[in-house]
C-alpha positions as CSV (number, residue, x, y, z in Angstrom):
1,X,27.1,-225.6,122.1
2,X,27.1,-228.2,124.9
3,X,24.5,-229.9,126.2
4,X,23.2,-229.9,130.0
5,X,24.5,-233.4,130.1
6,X,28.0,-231.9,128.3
7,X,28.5,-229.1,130.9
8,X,29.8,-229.3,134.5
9,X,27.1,-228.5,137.1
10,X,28.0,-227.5,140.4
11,X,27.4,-229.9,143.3
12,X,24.2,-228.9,145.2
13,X,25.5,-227.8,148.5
14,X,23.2,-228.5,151.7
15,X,23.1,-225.1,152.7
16,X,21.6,-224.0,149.3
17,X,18.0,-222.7,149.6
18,X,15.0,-224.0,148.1
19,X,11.1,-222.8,147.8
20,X,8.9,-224.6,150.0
21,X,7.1,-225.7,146.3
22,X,10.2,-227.4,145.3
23,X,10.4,-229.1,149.3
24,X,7.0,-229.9,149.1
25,X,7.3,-231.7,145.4
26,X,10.9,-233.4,146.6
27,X,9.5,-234.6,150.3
28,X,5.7,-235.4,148.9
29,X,4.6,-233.4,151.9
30,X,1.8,-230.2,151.4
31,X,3.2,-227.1,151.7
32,X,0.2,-226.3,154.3
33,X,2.2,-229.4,156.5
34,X,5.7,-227.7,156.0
35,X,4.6,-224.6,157.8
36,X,2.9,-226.7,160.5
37,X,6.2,-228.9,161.3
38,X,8.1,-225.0,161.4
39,X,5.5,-223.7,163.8
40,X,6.0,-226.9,165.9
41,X,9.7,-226.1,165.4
42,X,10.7,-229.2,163.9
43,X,11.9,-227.4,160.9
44,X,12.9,-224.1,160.1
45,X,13.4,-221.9,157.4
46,X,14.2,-218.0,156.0
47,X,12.7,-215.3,154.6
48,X,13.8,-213.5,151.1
49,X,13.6,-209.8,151.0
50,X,10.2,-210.3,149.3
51,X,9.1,-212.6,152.6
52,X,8.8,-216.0,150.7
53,X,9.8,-218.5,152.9
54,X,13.4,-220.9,151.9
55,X,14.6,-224.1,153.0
56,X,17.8,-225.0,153.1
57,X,18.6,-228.3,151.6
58,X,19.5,-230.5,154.4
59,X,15.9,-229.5,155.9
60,X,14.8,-232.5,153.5
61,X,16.4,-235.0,155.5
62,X,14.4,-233.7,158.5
63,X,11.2,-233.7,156.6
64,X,12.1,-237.6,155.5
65,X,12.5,-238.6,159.3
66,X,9.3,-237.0,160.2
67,X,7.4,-238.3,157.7
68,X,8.7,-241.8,158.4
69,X,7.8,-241.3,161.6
70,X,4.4,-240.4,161.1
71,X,4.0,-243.6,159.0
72,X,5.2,-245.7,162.3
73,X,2.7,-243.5,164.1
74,X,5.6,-241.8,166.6
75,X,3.9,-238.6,168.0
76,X,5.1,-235.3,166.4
77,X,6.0,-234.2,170.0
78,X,8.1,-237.7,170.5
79,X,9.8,-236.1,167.1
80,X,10.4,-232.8,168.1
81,X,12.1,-234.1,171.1
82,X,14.5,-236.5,168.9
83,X,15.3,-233.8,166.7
84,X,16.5,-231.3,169.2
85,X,19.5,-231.9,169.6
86,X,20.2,-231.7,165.8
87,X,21.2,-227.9,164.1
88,X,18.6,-226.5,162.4
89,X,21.5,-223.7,161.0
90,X,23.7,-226.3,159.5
91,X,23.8,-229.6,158.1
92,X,24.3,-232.0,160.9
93,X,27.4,-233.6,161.2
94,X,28.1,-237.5,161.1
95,X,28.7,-237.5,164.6
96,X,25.7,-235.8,165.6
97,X,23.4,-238.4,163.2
98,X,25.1,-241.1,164.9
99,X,23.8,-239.6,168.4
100,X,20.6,-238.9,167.1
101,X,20.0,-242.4,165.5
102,X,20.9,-244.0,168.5
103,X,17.8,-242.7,170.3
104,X,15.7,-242.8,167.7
105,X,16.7,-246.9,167.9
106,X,15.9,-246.8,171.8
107,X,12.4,-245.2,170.8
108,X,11.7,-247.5,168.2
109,X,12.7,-250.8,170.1
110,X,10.0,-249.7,172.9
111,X,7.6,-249.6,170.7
112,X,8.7,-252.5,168.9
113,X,8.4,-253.6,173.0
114,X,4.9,-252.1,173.4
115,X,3.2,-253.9,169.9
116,X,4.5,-256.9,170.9
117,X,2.8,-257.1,174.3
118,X,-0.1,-256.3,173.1
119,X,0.0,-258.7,170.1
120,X,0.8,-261.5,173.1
121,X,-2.4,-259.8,175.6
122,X,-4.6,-260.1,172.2
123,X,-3.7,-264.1,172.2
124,X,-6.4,-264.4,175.4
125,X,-7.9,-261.3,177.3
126,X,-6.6,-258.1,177.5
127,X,-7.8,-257.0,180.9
128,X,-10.0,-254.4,179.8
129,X,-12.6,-255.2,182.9
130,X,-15.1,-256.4,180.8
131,X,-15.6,-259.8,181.3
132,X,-16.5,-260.7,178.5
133,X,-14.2,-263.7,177.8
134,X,-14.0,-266.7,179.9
135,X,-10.0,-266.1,180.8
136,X,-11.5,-262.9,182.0
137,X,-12.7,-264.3,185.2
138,X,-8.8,-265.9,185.8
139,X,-6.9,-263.0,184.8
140,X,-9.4,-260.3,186.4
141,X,-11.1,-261.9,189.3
142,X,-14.0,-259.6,190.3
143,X,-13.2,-257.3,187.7
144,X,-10.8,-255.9,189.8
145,X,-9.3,-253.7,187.2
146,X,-12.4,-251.7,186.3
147,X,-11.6,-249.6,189.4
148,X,-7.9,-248.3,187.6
149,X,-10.6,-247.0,185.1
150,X,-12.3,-247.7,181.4
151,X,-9.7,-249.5,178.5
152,X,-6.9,-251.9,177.9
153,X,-5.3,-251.9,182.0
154,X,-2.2,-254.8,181.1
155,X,-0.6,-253.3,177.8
156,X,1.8,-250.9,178.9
């Protein structure tokens, strides 16, 4: 008799559909999250006769990106809107992950933008109206940003 090892498995496809359980074990994301990111409709899924929801494989990858992109603290919304463009029917093709990793780039270097202004604006004051450091009075004479409204004013 062969062993598991001995015998030839087939190739997963990326069509091939697994239980959220198994998606949730393979992405380390709670099931409870999967059905949020499908009601946002950043990933979908189907329905067996017996209503138990299936992923197809390539759903993974989508799973991956957003949790990489919670981790960088991207909003879900900013997500959504990268992964539009992508099929949710069919595995993407290389073409369309090259189009999609472009902008993901272009949203990650303006943040990469964004942290590093305001790791230079945390070097002195950040114009926050309050006065309370003495580069405060030279950047904000009068406290002339307190009008625009309470927090950070020069970051963005």
């Amino acid at each position: 008799m062969a062993t598991v090892a001995e015998r030839e498995l087939p190739e997963p496809e990326p069509d091939d559909l697994l239980a959220v359980g198994e998606v949730a074990r393979r992405t380390g994301v709670a099931v409870s999250a999967l059905h949020y990111y499908e009601t946002l409709g950043l990933i979908s899924s189907t329905r067996t006769p017996t209503n138990q929801r299936r992923y197809r494989r390539h759903m993974i990858r989508r799973i991956s990106l957003i949790v990489i992109a919670k981790r960088l603290g991207i909003p879900l919304a900013t997500v959504a809107g990268l992964l539009a463009p992508l099929p949710m029917d069919r595995m993407p093709t290389r073409a369309e992950w090259q189009r999609i990793s472009k902008a993901w780039k272009r949203t990650l270097q303006e943040r990469r933008r964004i942290l590093e202004a305001l790791e230079h604006e945390l070097t002195g004051c950040i114009g926050c109206g309050c006065l309370s450091m003495k580069a405060c009075r030279l950047l904000n004479p009068d406290d002339e940003l307190s009008r625009e409204g309470p927090g950070a004013r020069r970051v963005e």
